[in-house]
C-alpha positions, -999 to 999 in steps of 0.1 A, spaced: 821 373 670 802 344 678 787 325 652 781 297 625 813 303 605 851 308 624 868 333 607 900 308 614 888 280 589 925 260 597 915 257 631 917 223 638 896 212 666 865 234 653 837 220 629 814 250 620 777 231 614 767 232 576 731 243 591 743 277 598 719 285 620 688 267 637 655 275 620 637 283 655 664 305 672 666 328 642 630 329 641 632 339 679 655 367 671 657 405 653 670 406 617 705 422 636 712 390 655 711 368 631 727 387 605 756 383 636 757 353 644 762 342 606 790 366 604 769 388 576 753 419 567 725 433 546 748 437 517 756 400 516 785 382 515 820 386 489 826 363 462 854 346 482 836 347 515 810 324 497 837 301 484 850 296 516 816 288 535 808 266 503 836 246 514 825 242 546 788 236 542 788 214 514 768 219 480 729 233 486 715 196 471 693 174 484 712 140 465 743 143 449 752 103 445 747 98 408 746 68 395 750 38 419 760 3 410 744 -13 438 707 -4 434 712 -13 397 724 -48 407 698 -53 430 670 -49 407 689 -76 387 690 -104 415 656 -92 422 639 -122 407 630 -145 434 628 -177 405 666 -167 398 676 -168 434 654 -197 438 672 -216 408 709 -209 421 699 -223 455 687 -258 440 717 -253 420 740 -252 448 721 -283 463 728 -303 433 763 -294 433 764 -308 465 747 -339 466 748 -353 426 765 -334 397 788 -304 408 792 -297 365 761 -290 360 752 -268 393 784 -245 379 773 -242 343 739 -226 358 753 -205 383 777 -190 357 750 -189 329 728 -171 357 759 -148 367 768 -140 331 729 -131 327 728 -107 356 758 -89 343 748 -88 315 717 -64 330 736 -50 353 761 -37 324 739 -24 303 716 -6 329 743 11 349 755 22 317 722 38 307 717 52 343 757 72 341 752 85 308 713 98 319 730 112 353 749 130 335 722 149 311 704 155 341 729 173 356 728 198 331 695 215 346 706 246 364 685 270 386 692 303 395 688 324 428 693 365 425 717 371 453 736 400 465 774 391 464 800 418 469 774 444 475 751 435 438 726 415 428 736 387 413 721 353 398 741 322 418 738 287 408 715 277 436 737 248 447 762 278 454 740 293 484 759 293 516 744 307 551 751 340 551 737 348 514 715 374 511 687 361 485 656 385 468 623 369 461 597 374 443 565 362 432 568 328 418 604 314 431 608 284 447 628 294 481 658 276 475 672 277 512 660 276 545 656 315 555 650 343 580 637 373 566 645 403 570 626 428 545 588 421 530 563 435 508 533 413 512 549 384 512 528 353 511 546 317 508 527 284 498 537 259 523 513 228 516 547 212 508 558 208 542 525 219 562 500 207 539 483 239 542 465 249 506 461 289 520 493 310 517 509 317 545 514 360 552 556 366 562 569 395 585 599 399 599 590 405 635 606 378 656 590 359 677 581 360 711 580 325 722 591 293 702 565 282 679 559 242 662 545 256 629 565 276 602 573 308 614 561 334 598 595 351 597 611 325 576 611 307 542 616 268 539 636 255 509 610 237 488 581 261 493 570 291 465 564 328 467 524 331 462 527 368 461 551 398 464 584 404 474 611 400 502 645 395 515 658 370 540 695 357 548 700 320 541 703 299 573 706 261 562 711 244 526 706 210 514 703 182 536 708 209 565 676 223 560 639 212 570 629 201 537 664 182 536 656 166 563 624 152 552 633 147 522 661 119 530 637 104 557 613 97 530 613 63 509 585 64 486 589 70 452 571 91 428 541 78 411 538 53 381 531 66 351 509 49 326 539 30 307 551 19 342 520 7 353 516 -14 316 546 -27 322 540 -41 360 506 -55 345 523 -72 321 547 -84 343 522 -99 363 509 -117 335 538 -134 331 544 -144 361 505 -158 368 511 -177 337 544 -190 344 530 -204 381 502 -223 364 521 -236 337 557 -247 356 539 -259 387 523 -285 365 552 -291 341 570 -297 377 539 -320 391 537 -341 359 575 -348 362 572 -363 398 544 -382 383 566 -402 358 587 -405 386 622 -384 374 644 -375 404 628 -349 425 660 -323 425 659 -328 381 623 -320 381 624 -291 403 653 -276 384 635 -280 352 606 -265 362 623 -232 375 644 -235 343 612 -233 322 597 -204 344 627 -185 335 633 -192 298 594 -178 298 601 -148 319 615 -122 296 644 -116 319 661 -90 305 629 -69 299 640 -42 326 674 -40 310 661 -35 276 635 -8 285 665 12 303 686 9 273 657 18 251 650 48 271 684 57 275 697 58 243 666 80 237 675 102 261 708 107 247 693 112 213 674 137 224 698 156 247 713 166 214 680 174 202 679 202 230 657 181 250 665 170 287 644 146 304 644 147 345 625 113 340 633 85 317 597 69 317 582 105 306 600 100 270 575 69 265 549 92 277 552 118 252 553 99 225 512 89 231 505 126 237 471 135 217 469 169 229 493 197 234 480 227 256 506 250 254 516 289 259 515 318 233 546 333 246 583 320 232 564 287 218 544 307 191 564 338 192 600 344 196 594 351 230 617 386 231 594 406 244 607 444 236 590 477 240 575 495 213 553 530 222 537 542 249 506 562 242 474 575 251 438 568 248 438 579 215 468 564 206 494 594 203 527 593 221 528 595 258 557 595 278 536 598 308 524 565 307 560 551 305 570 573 332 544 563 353 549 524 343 585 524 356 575 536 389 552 510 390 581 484 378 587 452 401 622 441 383 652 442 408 676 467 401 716 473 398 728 505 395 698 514 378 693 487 352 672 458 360 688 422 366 660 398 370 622 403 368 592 392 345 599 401 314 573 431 313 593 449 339 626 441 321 615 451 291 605 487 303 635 494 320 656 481 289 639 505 269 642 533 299 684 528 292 684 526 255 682 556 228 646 555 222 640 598 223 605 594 233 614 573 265 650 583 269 655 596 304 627 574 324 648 558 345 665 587 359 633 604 365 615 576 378 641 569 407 633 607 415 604 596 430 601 584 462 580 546 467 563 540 501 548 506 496 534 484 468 506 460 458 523 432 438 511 421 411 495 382 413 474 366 386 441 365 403 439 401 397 459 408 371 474 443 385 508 458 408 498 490 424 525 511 443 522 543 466 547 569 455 555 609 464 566 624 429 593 652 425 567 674 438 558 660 470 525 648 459 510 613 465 496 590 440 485 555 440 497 540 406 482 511 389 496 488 362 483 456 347 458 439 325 443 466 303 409 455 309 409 456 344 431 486 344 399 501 326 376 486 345 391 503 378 389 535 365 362 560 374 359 569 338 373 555 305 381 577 279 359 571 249 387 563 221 405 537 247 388 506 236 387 515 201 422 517 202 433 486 229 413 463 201 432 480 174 467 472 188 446 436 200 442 430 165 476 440 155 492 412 180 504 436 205 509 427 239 495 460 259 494 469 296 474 500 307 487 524 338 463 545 358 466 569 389 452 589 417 453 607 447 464 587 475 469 615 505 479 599 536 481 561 520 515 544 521 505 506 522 479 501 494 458 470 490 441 457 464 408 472 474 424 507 468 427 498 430 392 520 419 383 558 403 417 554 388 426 578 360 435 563 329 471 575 317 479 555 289 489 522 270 524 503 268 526 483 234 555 458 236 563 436 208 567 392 206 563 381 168 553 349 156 581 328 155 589 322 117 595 279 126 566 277 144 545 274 114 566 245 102 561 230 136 528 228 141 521 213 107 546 186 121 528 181 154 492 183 136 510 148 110 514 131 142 481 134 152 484 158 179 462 188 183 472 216 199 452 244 220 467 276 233 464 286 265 473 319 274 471 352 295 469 370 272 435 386 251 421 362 232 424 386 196 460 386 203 461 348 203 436 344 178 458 372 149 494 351 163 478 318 151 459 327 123 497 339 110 514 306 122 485 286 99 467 269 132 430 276 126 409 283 152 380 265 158 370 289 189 381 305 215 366 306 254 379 333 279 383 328 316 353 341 327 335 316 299 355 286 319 342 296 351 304 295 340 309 258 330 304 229 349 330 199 342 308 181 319 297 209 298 339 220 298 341 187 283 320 193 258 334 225 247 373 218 247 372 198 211 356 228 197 379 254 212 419 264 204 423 294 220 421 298 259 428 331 263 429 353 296 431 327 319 447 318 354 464 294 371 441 274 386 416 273 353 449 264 334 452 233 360 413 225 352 414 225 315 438 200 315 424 179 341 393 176 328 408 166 293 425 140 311 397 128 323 379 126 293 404 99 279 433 119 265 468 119 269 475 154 278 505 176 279 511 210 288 538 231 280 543 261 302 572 284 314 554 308 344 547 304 376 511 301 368 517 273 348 533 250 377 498 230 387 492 225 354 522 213 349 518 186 374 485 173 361 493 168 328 505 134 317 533 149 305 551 183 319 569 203 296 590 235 303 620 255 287 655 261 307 649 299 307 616 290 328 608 300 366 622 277 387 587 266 403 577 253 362 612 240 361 604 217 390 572 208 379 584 197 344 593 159 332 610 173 300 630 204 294 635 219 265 666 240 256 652 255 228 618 269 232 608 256 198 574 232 194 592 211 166 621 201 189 593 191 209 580 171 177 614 155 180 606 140 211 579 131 204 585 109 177 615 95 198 588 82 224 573 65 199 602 51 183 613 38 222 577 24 232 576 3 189 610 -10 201 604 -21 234 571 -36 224 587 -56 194 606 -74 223 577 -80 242 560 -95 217 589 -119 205 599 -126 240 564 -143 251 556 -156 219 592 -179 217 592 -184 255 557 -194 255 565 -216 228 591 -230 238 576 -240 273 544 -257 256 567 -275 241 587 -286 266 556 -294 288 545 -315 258 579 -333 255 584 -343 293 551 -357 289 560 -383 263 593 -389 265 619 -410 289 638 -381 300 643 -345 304 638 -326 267 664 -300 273 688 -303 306 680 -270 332 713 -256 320 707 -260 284 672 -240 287 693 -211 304 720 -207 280 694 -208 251 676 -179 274 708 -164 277 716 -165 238 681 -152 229 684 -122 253 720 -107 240 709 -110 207 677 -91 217 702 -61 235 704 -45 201 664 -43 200 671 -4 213 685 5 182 662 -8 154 644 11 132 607 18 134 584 21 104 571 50 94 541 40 97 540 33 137 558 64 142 524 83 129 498 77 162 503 71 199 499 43 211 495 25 245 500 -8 266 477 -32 255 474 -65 279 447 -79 256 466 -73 223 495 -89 238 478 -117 252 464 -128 219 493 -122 199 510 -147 220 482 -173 222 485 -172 183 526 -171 179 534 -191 206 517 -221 195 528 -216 159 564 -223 173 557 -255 193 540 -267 161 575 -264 145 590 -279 181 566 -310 174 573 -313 140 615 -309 150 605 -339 177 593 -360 154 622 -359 128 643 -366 155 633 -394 171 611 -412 143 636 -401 112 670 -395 131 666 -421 160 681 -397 182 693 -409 218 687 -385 245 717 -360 240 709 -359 205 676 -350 211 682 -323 234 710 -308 210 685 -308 181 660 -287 197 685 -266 215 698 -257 175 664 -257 164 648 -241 189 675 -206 193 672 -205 151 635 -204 151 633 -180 182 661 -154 169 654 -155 132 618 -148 138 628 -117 149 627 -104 113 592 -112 106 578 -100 139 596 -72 138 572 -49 116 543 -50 108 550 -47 67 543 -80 43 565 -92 33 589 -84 58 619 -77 39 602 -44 30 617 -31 65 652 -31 69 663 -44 103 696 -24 121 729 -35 115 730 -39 154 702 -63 149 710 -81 121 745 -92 133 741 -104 166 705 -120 155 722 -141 128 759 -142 153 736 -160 181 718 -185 160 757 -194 143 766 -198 178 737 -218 186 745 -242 157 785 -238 162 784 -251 200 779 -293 195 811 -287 176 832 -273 200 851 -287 228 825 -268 254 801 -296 241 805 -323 261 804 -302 295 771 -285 280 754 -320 274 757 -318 234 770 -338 207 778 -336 169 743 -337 147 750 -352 110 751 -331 80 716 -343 73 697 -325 103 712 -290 94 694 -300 59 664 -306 73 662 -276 99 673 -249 72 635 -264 56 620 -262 87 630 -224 94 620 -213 56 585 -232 67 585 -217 99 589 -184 86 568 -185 56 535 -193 80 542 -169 105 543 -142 78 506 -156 68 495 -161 101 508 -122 112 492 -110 79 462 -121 91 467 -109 125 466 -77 121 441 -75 97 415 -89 121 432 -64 144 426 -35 119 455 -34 109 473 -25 135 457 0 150 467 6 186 439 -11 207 423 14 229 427 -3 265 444 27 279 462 26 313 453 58 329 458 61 365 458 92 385 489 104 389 490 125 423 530 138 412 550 148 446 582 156 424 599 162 457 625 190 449 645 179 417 659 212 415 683 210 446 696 179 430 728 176 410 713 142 395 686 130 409 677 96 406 661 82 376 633 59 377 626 35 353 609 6 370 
């Protein structure tokens, strides 16, 4: 048989493709063929069959690197001032004083290694977390369905889907029940696309309409097609590694480029003149110039990139053990400046076990006729007569059709005795699955399942005690579905216009308590300052009774239909006064939180359906569970392993804790660089000769910056931990203006002692301030760390506190050891360490007033509100055939 796959695998002149089989020829011919030529059958393929073809065509992933050292290490040479600085470097070396030119070009290596280190680090241990998230396709292997890792498919698989999955292989189908696949991934198409199985009678440049893309989602119903191509084999694949954008910034990626552009508009100004002024007092040309990039350096905060990675890292890790997973290390900064949650009812509020209680009539009595007539109705995929995968609904009834419950026991065995002709799925525009079926008899009915409302609403006459009791069971905080039926005659393909003069059978209560932590949870999220709105599918008494027992009051509720009569301003208007969006769809869902976006708040949305995806996307900040759909799944930035809103509280907080940390470096780093280069602009203008030799500047950069590494793990006052809060340029910008001068006064003052008190010559000169300069610069750290007065009313980490005190030790030590004389230092008497020990109590004690009064003119802290939103147009291009996809941080 020819095909894809030899059934001689030790052959050793043959190399089966890993495509399987060419999109357009299996498009061109009947299911039979193909199932031929890949050597399979509608039954699927054997468990060792699959292990074999797995060998050969390679894991169904898009990216499967990992970590990689070389990206990482690019970003750290990335700094054109750095490569700039090693080539005047290497000039000196060669043309005046080869010492010097090494000490820079190792303090520059030992800096870059320092990043990479660190970085590469973070990005292996955050690889491997996000390796952990798994998706699953229901397969037939060995004859049953079965759920497969989806990096297990192999041409040849036989895959089921349904209504929500994300195709996770390239496909030809081969069985359909109106099938319709949204392909705007790949054809940028927004209507669904219909799928048959005919083939096709000449070749044809658009998606066929007999196969399935990996990458693409099931709008409606069901099918089955035989895989053809996985991973990089397949169309999407194929795209996907031609493509080399990135995925858009988020806000604290977009602070942090703004802020790096400050930096480096500031640093131009100020070292192009520093480097001009030199050349004016006539110092050698090659000195100046390497003084000048020195200076730009020591104010770039160099290790800025490193430190955010670690920061976020380290959270990540944290939080993994938390039961949180993030797919992107910048969304953990996001979440912490959430300000409103809109989440689901389901498994977030209640436990999320949905089981089935009664089924009864319009009056409320028992009624096994309803759950009879509900199980023929039931989408769930079956084994042997119990159902393996499905919405939960479905599951549920069939569960209950097995088990020992008298007044349903029995279902399943006389459901399967009747005979289904063709079905209506159910999608959430209409709320309702319909199937044709001949009963025992040999009569016809068209049966109808779905939202009780509209259930009622189709039928040609409601019973009189049905709404009395739907609200009852509504107020009880039952989840209720309604079945109907009638004639159908000659119909065996019904449509959603057949779905009218139903008659009403009866009600199926199912069961999904408040979950008893959920109470504790909210009251957590509520102390943060986070408000959170329910948005659900279900009736709006339902939602209203679960959180009225969880302790969330509601302020009001609006229903779909409500949403749809308002405009975007008057939605607005309304969403601060509502907590309960109940009955609505997915693309209302996707306006609710766009339009709270746009009103100015961080948003994130917390959803597990497949009618949760777009919203998912256009919140700030995606969050799903792992026993999600896989389209929500994709769509997610966070995962959470436990579907619990205060593990979610734990993340938050952890986003705050990262984004405090990472801006306590920022603020130090400018405030002592910008310092220190006043200063030395100052110096070089008055004095004979250099202030600080290019390589001296460097290594006191260098010093500054390991001690600063440990910045990831301090601790964060309570007090910051309690609001968002965002990148602020402005704040920034002042804080600097204000502590950056305050140092070069104590640079001046350190001047003066030396030359008009110590007589310094010029290596003593430039040792003094080196000393003085690392002491003041490191040791501030404590005071600028939090915001508390006096400072040592927050405890610094041990991290922090050793290697800030170690590199100011170190700073001091170096004149006395036999590196000094290579390093351009010398021995400083007994009488300057007196003097500087006054100068750092000084130093300290006025920047302790000066940030007292800081932040009270700043209102005491309170986060300015110069937010950094941005549209974020997320393409998350198919995370979920990754093992580890990459993870941006810059």
């Amino acid at each position: 048989m020819s095909g894809s796959f030899s059934t001689d695998a030790s052959s050793p002149n043959e190399t089966p493709p890993a495509s399987g089989l060419d999109v357009a020829r299996a498009a061109s011919l009947d299911v039979t063929a193909v199932l031929d030529l890949l050597d399979s059958s509608a039954e699927g393929l054997t468990s060792d069959e699959a292990a074999r073809r797995l060998e050969i065509s390679g894991p169904n992933a898009l990216r499967s690197h990992g970590a990689r050292p070389l990206p990482v290490l690019a970003r750290q040479l990335r700094n054109p001032l750095l490569l700039l600085l090693l080539g005047a470097a290497a000039v000196s070396g060669a043309t005046s004083d080869l010492t010097d030119a090494v000490i820079i070009m190792v303090i520059v290596t030992v800096s870059v290694g320092l990043g990479f280190f660190n970085e590469y680090r973070s990005e292996q241990a955050v690889e491997a977390l996000h390796s952990r998230i798994r998706h699953q396709a229901t397969l037939l292997r060995d004859g049953n369905p079965t759920l497969v890792d989806v990096v297990e498919l192999v041409p040849g698989d036989i895959a089921f889907l349904t209504m929500g999955d994300l195709v996770p292989a390239d496909m030809r189908l081969i069985e359909v029940d109106e099938l319709e696949c949204d392909e705007a991934v790949l054809t940028g198409e927004p209507a669904p696309a219909p799928k048959t199985t005919d083939p096709l009678a000449e070749a044809s440049t658009t998606q066929p309409p007999n196969c399935l893309s990996m990458g693409t989602v099931v709008h409606q119903g069901t099918g089955r097609g035989v895989v053809t191509g996985t991973g990089t084999a397949t169309a999407f694949g194929k795209i996907a590694l031609g493509l080399s954008d990135r995925p858009p910034q988020t806000a604290f990626q977009v602070g942090l480029q703004r802020f790096s552009l400050f930096l480096v508009k500031v640093a131009a100004v100020l070292t192009s003149g520093i480097f001009i002024a030199n050349l004016v007092l006539h110092r050698p040309f090659l000195d100046a110039l390497l003084f000048s990039l020195a200076i730009a350096i020591g104010l770039t905060p160099q290790l800025l990139p490193a430190i955010v990675t670690v920061s976020l890292s380290t959270g990540s890790r944290r939080l993994s053990h938390r039961k949180v997973l993030v797919k992107r290390l910048v969304s953990i900064e996001d979440l912490g400046n959430i300000t409103t949650l809109f989440t689901d009812k389901t498994g977030t509020l209640t436990e999320g076990h949905i089981a089935f209680q009664a089924a009864i009539d319009a009056e409320g009595a028992s009624s096994p006729d309803a759950f009879l007539h509900a199980l023929v109705c039931d989408e769930a995929i079956l084994d042997q007569g119990v159902a393996v995968s499905g919405n939960q609904i479905d599951m549920a009834l069939w569960d209950a059709a097995t088990g020992s419950d008298p007044v349903v026991a029995g279902g399943s065995a006389a459901a399967l005795q009747w005979q289904r002709l063709g079905t209506a799925p159910f999608d959430h525009t209409r709320r309702l699955a319909s199937v044709v079926a001949d009963d025992p008899d040999g009569a016809r009915w068209l049966v109808t399942k779905g939202e009780p409302e509209r259930v009622l609403a189709s039928c040609r006459q409601q019973p009189a005690a049905a709404e009395a009791t739907l609200q009852r069971l509504f107020d009880d905080g039952a989840r209720v579905i309604a079945v109907a039926r009638r004639r159908a005659e000659s119909m065996t393909d019904p449509q959603p216009a057949d779905e009218h003069d139903l008659g009403f059978i009866g009600f199926l209560v199912f069961s999904d308590p408040p979950k008893a932590s959920a109470a504790d949870s909210l009251r957590r999220l509520a102390g943060l300052g986070i408000e959170v709105k329910v948005i659900t599918g279900d009736s709006d008494r339902v939602a209203r009774t679960v959180c009225e027992r969880l302790g969330l009051a509601v302020a009001g509720t609006l229903t779909g239909d409500e949403v749809d009569a308002l405009d975007d301003e008057q939605l607005v208007a309304a969403i601060p006064g509502t907590t309960v969006f109940a009955r609505i769809g997915p693309e209302q869902k996707s306006r609710i939180v766009s339009v709270q976006r746009a009103s100015g708040s961080d948003v994130a949305f917390l959803g597990d359906g497949v009618n949760d995806a777009v919203a998912l996307h256009h919140a700030d900040v995606g969050i799903s569970v792992d026993s999600a759909t896989d389209v929500a799944k994709d769509a997610a930035d966070i995962l959470l392993l436990e579907n619990d809103l205060g593990v979610l509280a734990d993340g938050v907080v952890e986003g705050r804790r990262i984004f405090a940390n990472t801006v306590k470096y920022v603020l130090m780093a400018t405030s002592s660089n910008f310092g220190n280069m006043f200063s030395a602009a100052g110096a070089s203008l008055f004095l004979k000769f250099l202030p600080m030799l290019p390589s001296q500047i460097l290594l006191n950069n260098l010093l500054y910056d390991v001690g600063q590494m440990t910045i990831p793990t301090d601790r964060v006052d309570e007090e910051q931990l309690g609001r968002p809060a965002q990148w602020d340029i402005r704040f920034i910008r002042r804080f600097m203006s204000v502590f950056g001068p305050l140092s070069s006064i104590f640079d001046f003052a350190t001047f003066a002692i030396l030359l008009q008190v110590l007589h310094a010559s010029a290596t003593e000169f430039r040792t003094g301030w080196f000393i003085e300069s690392l002491a003041t610069q490191t040791l501030i750290v404590f005071v600028i760390r939090t915001r508390r007065i006096p400072f040592m009313r927050s405890r610094p980490s041990t991290p922090v506190l050793a290697t800030t005190v170690t590199m100011a030790a170190i700073g001091a030590a170096l004149p006395f050891t036999p590196l000094a004389n290579a390093l351009g230092f010398t021995p400083l008497p007994a009488s300057f360490f007196a003097i500087l020990a006054g100068l750092i109590v000084g130093y300290l004690a006025i920047v302790e007033f000066a940030k007292g009064r800081f932040y009270a003119a700043s209102h005491l802290g309170e986060p300015v509100g110069a937010r950094h939103k941005h549209d974020r147009h997320v393409h998350r291009r198919a995370a979920r055939f990754s093992h580890a996809g990459p993870i941006d941080v810059t």
